[in-house]
MIMIKOL-170093 format. One line per 4 residues: number of its first residue (from 1); their letters; for each residue z, x, y of C-alpha. Coordinates in Angstrom, 3 decimals, always signed. Each point is the difference from the previous one (the first is absolute). Last residue first. Layout:
NUM = a = Z,X,Y; ...;
// end
This chain:
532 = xxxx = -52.721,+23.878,-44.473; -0.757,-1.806,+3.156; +1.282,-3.323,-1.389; +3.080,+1.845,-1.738;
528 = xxxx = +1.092,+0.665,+3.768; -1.202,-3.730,+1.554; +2.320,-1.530,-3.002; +2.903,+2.447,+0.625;
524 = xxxx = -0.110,-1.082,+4.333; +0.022,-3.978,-1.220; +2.858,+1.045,-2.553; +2.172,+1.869,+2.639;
520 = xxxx = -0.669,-2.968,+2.957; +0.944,-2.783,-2.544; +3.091,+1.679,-0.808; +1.016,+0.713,+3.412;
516 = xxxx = -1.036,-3.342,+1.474; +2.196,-1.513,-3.134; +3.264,+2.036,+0.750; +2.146,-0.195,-3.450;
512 = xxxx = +0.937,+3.273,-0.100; +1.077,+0.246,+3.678; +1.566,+3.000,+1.507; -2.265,+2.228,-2.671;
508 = xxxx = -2.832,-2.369,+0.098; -0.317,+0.236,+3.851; -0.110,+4.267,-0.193; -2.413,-0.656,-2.534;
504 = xxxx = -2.150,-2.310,+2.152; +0.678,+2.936,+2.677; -1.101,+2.910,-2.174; -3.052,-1.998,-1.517;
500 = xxxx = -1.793,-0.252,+3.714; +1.025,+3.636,+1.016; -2.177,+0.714,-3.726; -3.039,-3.048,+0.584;
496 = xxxx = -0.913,+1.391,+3.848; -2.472,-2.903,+0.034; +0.742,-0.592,+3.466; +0.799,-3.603,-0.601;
492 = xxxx = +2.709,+1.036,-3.000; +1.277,+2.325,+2.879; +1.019,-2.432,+1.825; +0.678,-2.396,-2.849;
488 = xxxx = +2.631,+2.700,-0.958; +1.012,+0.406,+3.396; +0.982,-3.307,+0.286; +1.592,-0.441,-3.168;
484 = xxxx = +2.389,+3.194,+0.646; +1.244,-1.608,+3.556; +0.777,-3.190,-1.800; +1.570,+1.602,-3.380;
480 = xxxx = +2.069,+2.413,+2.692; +1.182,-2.591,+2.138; +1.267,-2.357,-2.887; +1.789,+3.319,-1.131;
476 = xxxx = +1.504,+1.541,+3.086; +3.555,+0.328,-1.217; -0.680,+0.292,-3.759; -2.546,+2.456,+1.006;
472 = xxxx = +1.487,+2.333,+2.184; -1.325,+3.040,-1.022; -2.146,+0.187,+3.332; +0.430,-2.556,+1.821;
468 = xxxx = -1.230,+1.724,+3.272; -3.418,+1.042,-2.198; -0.700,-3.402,-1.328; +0.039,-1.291,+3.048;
464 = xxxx = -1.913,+2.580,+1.598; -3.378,-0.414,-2.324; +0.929,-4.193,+1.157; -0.349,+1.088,+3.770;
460 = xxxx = -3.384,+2.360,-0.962; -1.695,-2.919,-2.382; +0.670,-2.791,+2.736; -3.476,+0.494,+1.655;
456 = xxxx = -2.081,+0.419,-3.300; -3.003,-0.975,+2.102; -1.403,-2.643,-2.944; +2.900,-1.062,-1.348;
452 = xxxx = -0.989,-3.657,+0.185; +2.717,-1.357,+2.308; -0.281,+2.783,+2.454; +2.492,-0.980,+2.884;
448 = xxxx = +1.994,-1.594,-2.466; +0.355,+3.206,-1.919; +0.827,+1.313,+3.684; +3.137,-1.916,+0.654;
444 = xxxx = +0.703,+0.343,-3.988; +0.306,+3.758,+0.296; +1.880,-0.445,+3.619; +2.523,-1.817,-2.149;
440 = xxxx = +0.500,+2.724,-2.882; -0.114,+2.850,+2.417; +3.079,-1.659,+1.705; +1.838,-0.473,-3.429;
436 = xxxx = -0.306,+3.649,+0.018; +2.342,+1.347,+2.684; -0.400,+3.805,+0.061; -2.498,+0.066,+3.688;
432 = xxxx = +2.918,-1.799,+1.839; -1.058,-0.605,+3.497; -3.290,+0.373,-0.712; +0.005,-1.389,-3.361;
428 = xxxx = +1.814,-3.647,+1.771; -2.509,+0.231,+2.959; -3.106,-0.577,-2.596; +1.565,-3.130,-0.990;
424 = xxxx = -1.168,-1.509,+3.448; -3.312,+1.546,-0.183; -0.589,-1.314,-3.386; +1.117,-3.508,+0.955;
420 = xxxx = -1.944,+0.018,+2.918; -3.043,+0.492,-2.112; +1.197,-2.321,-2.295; -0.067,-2.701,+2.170;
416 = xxxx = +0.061,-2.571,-2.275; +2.279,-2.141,+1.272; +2.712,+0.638,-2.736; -0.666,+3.655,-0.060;
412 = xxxx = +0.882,+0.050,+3.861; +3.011,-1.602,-0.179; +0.742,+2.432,-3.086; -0.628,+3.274,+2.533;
408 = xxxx = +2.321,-1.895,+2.368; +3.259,-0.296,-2.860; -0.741,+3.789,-1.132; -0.633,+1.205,+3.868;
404 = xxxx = +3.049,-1.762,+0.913; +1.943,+1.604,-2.674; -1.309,+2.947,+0.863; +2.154,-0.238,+2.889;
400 = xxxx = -0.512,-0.828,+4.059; +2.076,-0.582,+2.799; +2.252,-2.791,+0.488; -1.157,-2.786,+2.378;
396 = xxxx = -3.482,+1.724,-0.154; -0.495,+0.414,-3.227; +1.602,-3.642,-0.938; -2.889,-1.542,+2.463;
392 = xxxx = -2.305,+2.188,-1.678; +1.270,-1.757,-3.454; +0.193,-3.614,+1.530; -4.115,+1.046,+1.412;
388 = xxxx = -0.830,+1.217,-3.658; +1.437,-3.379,-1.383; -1.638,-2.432,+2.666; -3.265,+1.502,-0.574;
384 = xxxx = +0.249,-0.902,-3.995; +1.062,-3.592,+0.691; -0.775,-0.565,-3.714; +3.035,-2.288,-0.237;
380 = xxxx = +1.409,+2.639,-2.211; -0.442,+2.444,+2.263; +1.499,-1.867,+2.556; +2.904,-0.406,-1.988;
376 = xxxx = -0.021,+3.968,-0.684; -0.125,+0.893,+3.377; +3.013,-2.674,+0.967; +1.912,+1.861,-3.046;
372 = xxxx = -0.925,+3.738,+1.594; +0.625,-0.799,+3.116; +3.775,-1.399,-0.568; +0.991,+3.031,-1.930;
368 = xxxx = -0.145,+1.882,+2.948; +2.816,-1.865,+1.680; +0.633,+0.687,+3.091; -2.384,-2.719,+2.062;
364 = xxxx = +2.641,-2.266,+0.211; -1.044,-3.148,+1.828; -3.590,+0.287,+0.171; +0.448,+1.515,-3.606;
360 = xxxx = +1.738,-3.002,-0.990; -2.395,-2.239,+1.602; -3.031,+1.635,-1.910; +2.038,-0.623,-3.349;
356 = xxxx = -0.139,-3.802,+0.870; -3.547,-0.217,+0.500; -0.551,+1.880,-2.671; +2.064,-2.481,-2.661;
352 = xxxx = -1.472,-3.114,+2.355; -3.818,+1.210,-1.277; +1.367,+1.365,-3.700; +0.794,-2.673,-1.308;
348 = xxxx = +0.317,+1.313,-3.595; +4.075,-0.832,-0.579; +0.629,+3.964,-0.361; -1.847,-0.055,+3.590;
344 = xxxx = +1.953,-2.765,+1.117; +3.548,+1.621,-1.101; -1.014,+3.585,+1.986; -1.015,-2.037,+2.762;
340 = xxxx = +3.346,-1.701,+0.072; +1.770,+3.276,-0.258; -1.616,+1.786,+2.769; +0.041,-3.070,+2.244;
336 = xxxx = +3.616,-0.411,-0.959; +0.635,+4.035,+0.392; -0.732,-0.145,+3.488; +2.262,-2.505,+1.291;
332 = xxxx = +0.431,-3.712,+0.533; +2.506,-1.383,+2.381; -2.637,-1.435,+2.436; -1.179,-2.172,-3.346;
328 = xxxx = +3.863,-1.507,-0.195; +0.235,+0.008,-3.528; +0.122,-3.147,-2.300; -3.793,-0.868,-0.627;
324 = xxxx = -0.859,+4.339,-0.326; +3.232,-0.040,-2.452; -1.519,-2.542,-2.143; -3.993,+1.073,-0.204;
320 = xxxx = +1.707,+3.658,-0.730; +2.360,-1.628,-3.018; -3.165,-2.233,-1.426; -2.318,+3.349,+0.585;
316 = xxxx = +3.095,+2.316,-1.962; -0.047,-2.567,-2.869; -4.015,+0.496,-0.472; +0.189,+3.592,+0.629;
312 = xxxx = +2.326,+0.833,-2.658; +0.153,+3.882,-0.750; +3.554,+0.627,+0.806; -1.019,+1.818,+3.132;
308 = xxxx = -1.735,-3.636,+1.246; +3.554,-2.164,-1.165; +1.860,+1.863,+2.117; -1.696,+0.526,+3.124;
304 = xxxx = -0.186,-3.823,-0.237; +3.923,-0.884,-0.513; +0.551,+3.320,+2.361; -1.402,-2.486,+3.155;
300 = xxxx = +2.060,-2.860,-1.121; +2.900,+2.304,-0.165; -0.500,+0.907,+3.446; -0.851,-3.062,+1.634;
296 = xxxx = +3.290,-2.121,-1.320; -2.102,-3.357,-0.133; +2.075,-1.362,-3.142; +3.238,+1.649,+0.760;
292 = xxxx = +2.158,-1.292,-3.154; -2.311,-0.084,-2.481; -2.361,+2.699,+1.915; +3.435,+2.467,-0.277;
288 = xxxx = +0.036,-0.573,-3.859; -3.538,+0.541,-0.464; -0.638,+3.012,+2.296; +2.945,+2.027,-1.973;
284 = xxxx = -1.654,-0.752,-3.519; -3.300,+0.838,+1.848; +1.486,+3.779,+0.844; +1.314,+0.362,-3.720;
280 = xxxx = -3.535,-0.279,-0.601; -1.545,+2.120,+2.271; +2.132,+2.501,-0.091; -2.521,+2.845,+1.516;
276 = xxxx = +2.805,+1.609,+2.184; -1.520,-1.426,+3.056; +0.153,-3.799,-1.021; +3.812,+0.810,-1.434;
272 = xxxx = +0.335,+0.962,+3.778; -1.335,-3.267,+0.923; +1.738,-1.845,-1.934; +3.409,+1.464,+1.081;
268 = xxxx = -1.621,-0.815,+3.494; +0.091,-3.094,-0.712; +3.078,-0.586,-1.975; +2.031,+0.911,+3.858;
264 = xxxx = -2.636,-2.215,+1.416; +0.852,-2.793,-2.235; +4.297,+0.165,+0.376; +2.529,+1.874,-2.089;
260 = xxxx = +1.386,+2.232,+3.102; -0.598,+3.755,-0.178; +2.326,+2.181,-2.726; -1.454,-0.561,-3.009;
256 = xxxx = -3.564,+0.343,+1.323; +0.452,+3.147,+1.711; +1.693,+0.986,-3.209; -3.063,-0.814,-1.976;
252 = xxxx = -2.157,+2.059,+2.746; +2.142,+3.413,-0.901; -0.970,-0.993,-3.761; -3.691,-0.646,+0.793;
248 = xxxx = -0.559,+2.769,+2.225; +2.196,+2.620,-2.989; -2.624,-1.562,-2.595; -3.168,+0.398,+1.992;
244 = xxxx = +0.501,+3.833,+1.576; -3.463,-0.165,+1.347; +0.811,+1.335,+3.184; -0.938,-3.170,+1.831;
240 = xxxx = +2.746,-2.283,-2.379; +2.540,+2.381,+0.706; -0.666,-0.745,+3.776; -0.391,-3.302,-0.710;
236 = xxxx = +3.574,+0.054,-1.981; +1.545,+1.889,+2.583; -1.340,-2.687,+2.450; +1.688,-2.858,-1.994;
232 = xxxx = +3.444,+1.942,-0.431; -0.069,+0.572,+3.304; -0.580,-3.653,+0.250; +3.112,-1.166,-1.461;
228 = xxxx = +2.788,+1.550,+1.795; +2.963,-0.443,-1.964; +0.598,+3.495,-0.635; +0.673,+0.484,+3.953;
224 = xxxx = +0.176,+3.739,+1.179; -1.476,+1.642,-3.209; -2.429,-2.628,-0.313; -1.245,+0.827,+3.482;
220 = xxxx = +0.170,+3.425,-0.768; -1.705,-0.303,-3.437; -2.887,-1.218,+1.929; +0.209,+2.451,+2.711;
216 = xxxx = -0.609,+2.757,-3.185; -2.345,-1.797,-1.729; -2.291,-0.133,+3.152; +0.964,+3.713,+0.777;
212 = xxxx = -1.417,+0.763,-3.265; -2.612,-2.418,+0.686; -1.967,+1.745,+3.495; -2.763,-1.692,-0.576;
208 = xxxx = -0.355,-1.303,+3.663; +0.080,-3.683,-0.502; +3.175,+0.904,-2.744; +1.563,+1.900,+2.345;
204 = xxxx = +0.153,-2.503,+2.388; +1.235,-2.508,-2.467; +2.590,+2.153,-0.646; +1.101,+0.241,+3.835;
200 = xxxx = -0.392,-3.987,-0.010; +2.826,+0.080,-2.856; +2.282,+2.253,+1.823; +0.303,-1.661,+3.048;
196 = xxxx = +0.291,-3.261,-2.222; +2.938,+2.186,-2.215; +1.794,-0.502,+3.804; +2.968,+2.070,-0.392;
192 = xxxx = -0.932,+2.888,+2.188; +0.317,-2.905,+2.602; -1.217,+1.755,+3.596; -1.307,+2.905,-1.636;
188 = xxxx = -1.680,-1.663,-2.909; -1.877,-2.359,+2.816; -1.161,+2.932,+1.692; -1.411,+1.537,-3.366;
184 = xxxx = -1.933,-3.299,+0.092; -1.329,+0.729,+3.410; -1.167,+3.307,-0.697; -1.515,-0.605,-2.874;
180 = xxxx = -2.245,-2.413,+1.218; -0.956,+2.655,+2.595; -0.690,+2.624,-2.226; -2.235,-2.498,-2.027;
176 = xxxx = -1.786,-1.648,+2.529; -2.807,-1.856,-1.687; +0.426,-2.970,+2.261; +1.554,-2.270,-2.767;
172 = xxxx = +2.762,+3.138,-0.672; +0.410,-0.622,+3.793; +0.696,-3.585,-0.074; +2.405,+0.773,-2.936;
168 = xxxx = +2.000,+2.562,+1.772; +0.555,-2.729,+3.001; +0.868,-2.229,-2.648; +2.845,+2.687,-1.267;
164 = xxxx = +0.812,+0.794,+3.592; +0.325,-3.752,+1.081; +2.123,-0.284,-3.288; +2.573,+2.971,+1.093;
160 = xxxx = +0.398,-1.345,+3.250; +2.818,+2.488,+1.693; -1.923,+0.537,+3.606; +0.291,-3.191,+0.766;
156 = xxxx = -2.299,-1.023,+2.912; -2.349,+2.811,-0.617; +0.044,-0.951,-3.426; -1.402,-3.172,+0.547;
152 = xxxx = -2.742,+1.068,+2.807; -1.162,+2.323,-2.808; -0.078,-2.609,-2.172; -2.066,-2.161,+2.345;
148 = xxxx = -2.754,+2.953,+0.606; -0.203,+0.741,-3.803; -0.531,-4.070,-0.839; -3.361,+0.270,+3.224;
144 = xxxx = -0.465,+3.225,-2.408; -0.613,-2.242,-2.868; -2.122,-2.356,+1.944; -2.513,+2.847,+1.144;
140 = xxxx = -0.476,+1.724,-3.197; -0.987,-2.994,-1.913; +2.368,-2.823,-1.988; -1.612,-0.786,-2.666;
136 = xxxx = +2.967,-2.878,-0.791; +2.493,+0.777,+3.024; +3.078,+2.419,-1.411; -0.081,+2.430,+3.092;
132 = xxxx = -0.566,-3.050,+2.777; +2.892,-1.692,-1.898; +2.348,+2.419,-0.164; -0.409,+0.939,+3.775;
128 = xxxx = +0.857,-3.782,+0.481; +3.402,+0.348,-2.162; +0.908,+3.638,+1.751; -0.556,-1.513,+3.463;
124 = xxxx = +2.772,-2.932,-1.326; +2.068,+2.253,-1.416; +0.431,+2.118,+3.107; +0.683,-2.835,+2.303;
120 = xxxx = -1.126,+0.652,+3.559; -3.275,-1.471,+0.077; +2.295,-3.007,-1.792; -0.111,-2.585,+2.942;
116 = xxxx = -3.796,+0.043,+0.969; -0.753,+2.317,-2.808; -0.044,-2.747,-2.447; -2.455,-2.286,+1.813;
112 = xxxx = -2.452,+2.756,+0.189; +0.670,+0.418,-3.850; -1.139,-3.949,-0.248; -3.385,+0.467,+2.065;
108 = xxxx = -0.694,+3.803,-1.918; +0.128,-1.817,-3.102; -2.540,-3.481,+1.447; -2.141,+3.183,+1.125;
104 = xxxx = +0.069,+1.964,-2.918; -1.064,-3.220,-2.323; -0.233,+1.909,-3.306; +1.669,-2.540,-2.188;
100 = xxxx = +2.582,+2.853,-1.030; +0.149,+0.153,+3.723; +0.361,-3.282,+1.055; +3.562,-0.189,-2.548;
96 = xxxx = +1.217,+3.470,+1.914; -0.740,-1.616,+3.004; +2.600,-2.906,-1.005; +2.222,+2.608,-1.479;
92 = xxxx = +0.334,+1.685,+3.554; +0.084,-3.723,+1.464; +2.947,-0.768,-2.093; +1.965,+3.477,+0.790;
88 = xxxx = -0.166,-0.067,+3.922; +2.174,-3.402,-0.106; +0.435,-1.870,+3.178; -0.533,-2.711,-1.636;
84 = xxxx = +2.896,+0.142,-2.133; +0.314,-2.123,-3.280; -3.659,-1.697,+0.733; -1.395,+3.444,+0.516;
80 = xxxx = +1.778,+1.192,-3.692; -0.885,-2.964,-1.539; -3.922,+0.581,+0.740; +0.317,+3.593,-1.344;
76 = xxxx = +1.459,-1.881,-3.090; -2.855,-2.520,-0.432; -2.690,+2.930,+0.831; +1.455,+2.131,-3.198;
72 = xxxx = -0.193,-2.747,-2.187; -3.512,-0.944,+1.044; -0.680,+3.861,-0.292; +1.133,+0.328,-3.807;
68 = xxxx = -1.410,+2.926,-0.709; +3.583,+1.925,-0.726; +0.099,+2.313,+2.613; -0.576,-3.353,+2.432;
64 = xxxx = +2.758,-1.669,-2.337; +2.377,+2.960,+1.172; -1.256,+0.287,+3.331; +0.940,-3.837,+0.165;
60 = xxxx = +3.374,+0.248,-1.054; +0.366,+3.296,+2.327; -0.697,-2.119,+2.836; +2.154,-3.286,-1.268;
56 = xxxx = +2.984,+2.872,+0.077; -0.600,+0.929,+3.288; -0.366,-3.327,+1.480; +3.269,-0.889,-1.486;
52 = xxxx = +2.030,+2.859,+2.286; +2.535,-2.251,+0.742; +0.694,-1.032,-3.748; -1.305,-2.960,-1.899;
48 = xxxx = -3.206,+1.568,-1.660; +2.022,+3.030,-0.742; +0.585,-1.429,-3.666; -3.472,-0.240,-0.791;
44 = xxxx = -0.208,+3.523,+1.155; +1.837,+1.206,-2.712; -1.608,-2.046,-2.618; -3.354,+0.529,+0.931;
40 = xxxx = +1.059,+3.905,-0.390; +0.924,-0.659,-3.269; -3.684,-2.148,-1.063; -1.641,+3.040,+1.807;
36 = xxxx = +1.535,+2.835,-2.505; -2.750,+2.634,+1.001; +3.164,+2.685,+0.528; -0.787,+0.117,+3.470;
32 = xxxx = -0.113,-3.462,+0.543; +3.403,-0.070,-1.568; +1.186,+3.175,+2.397; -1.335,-2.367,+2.754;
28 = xxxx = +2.438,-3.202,-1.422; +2.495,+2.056,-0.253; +0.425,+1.251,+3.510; -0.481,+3.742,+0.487;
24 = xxxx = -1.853,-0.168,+3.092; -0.369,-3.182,+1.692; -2.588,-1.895,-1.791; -3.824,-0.661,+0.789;
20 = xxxx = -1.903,-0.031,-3.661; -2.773,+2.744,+0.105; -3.373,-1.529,-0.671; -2.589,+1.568,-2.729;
16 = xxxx = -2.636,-2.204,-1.111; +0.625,-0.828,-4.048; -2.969,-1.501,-1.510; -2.986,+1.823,+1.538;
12 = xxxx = +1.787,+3.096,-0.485; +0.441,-0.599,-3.555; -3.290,+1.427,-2.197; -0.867,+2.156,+2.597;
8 = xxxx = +3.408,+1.759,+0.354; +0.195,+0.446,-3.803; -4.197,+0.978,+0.043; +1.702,+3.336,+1.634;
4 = xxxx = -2.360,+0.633,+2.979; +2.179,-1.174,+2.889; +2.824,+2.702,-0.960; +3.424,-1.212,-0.518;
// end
């Protein structure tokens, strides 16, 4: 699916994608297609003794790689060279271990080794294109090393289906859209049965918001194998993303139903509870996996999210401190940092809380959100400077709002700068002249500016106040007994007594009981009957 739904975010860094090697059609790759890994260990477990062993340790250890279990993975690669060692396959998923590790050169050492007898071998060039295209961050220039091998794949058998599917995924990576979709509609032509051809194709709608045709291929890949659990996942995203909530979490049951009882599978149930805003029912699910699956990295991770958008900061800081001990730090993603500031600053320390949201932005600098809470918690630390900079820094990541000018104007008001302030509000009544609430706040920039009343410099801002709320009064009310107490002092100062009475009253009327008001009328009464 697309690499901005908070879904992908939440479980990419838990479930790396690897294709299982299998010759086509086998049931052990139709079982790693379906997401029922336990199955698919099964099968293979029972090629271990056959001639073509080495091939079945291979796709034991892609399946454990797929899985995050690497150790697993390597101890199965390493069978497969001690079974033949002539074998292409184990140093493929060798490299493919250094990769996920990020050591390109030990990777490119072992695929070297591959080609030397398997340069000719179609699956094998497939396998290490895989792995260049499915490399953790991989950049431009590693997936298209994966493009160049799959090409050289399907040159050498011109009926690969999966080297045209990967092949459509390392262009879907490279932005490529037509391209992508090109190469998966060439895997539908050479198996027009392949609901995986037809699953990528939806995905590729989905990236380009094209969702009836999303549904559409979804259904299609349904259509052709009803078994085949992650179209029904996807559908449900893509349900999910156009805010149809109770048809995403029904179509996302069956995904459930139907894929393999195991942690991951639960996981990204979780997860998509997460998204759907059921929190709780979301911490029932992370409970029962954790008991089993203690340092499962995904449920650990919702465990905190959890317990902070339930309003319990103190149990979501225990579950963060616990997930950050467990998890592999170089497996960490955006929304940790996010999340774990968010936690500290509901905890009150807010030094680590902005240093943490500052690495999420560093890391994913997307989310507009994110500038506005690290503003505020440097606000709050009295870091005044800091704020305005986070919200010019938000400006210029993502263009500028009146919301910026609202949060920057406040910045400013909080250091004292009222000048600033005024000048900064000021660009909210240019750009829309009928919003009051801005008159209100450059009123109280320049009150500040003339503490005594003296210049009358907020008397014009707070005179259009009252005239954009016009009859508004219930709505503006708070505002109006401010703005109508300042310019009856105003003109209580001036010694204009009758503009001076009409605003008291005005004050009185909102707010019988107002004291200032009351105290203001008699005071003005007394001085009348005085000069009588």
């Amino acid at each position: 699916m697309t690499k901005n739904w908070k879904y992908i975010a939440l479980m990419a860094a838990a479930f790396p994608a690897t294709a299982a090697f299998a010759q086509s059609g086998s049931a052990g790759q139709r079982a790693v297609d379906l997401e029922r890994y336990e199955e698919a260990k099964s099968f293979y477990k029972s090629q271990l003794g056959s001639k073509d062993a080495d091939k079945a340790y291979f796709a034991m250890g892609d399946i454990y790689l797929k899985t995050e279990k690497p150790d697993s993975a390597a101890y199965y690669f390493n069978q497969a060279l001690a079974q033949n060692k002539k074998s292409s396959l184990a140093h493929v998923g060798l490299g493919k271990i250094e990769i996920q590790k990020g050591n390109m050169s030990a990777a490119e050492n072992h695929f070297e080794d591959a080609m030397k007898r398997g340069k000719k071998d179609s699956n094998v060039l497939t396998e290490i294109g895989e792995a260049y295209v499915t490399a953790p961050n991989a950049s431009e220039a590693t997936i298209n090393k994966g493009v160049d091998y799959l090409k050289r794949a399907i040159e050498r058998d011109k009926n690969n289906a999966e080297a045209n599917i990967i092949l459509g995924d390392a262009y879907l990576a490279l932005k490529k859209g037509g391209e992508a979709m090109t190469a998966y509609d060439r895997a539908i032509q050479l198996d027009d049965r392949s609901a995986k051809a037809y699953l990528k194709r939806g995905q590729l709608y989905t990236s380009s918001r094209n969702y009836n045709e999303a549904e559409e291929a979804f259904k299609k890949a349904i259509e052709i194998d009803p078994n085949y659990a992650p179209a029904y996942r996807d559908l449900g995203e893509l349900y999910y993303f156009a805010g149809q909530y109770d048809r995403a979490l029904s179509t996302f049951q069956k995904y459930v139903d139907m894929a393999e009882k195991t942690p991951e599978t639960r996981a990204k149930y979780a997860s998509f509870l997460f998204l759907t805003k059921n929190y709780d029912q979301t911490l029932k699910e992370v409970e029962q996996v954790l008991q089993k699956d203690p340092t499962n990295t995904v449920m650990n991770r919702l465990r905190a999210y959890s317990y902070l958008e339930l309003g319990q900061p103190e149990k979501a800081l225990e579950a963060m401190n616990t997930y950050l001990q467990k998890v592999d730090k170089s497996k960490l993603i955006a929304s940790d940092y996010e999340y774990y500031g968010k936690i500290l600053g509901k905890n009150n320390q807010n030094k680590q809380a902005i240093e943490n949201l500052n690495k999420a932005i560093s890391m994913d600098s997307s989310k507009v959100d994110l500038y506005y809470d690290l503003a505020n918690l440097y606000a709050k630390d009295k870091q005044f400077n800091k704020a305005i900079e986070t919200y010019q820094l938000k400006q210029d990541k993502h263009g500028v709002s009146n919301t910026d000018y609202f949060h920057m104007g406040n910045a400013y008001m909080m250091s004292e700068d009222f000048k600033k302030a005024d000048e900064t509000y000021a660009k909210i009544t240019e750009s829309n002249p009928t919003y009051a609430y801005a008159y209100i706040w450059r009123a109280r920039a320049l009150a500040n500016q003339d503490p005594e009343t003296e210049q009358g410099l907020a008397k014009p801002m707070y005179e259009e106040f009252v005239k954009q709320a016009g009859n508004e009064t219930e709505k503006y009310k708070k505002e109006l007994i401010e703005a109508n107490t300042y310019l009856g002092y105003y003109y209580y100062l001036k010694g204009e007594r009758d503009n001076a009475v009409k605003h008291y009253t005005v004050v009185k009327q909102l707010d019988p009981t107002n004291a200032q008001a009351e105290a203001a009328l008699n005071e003005i009464n007394k001085t009348a009957k005085k000069k009588r």
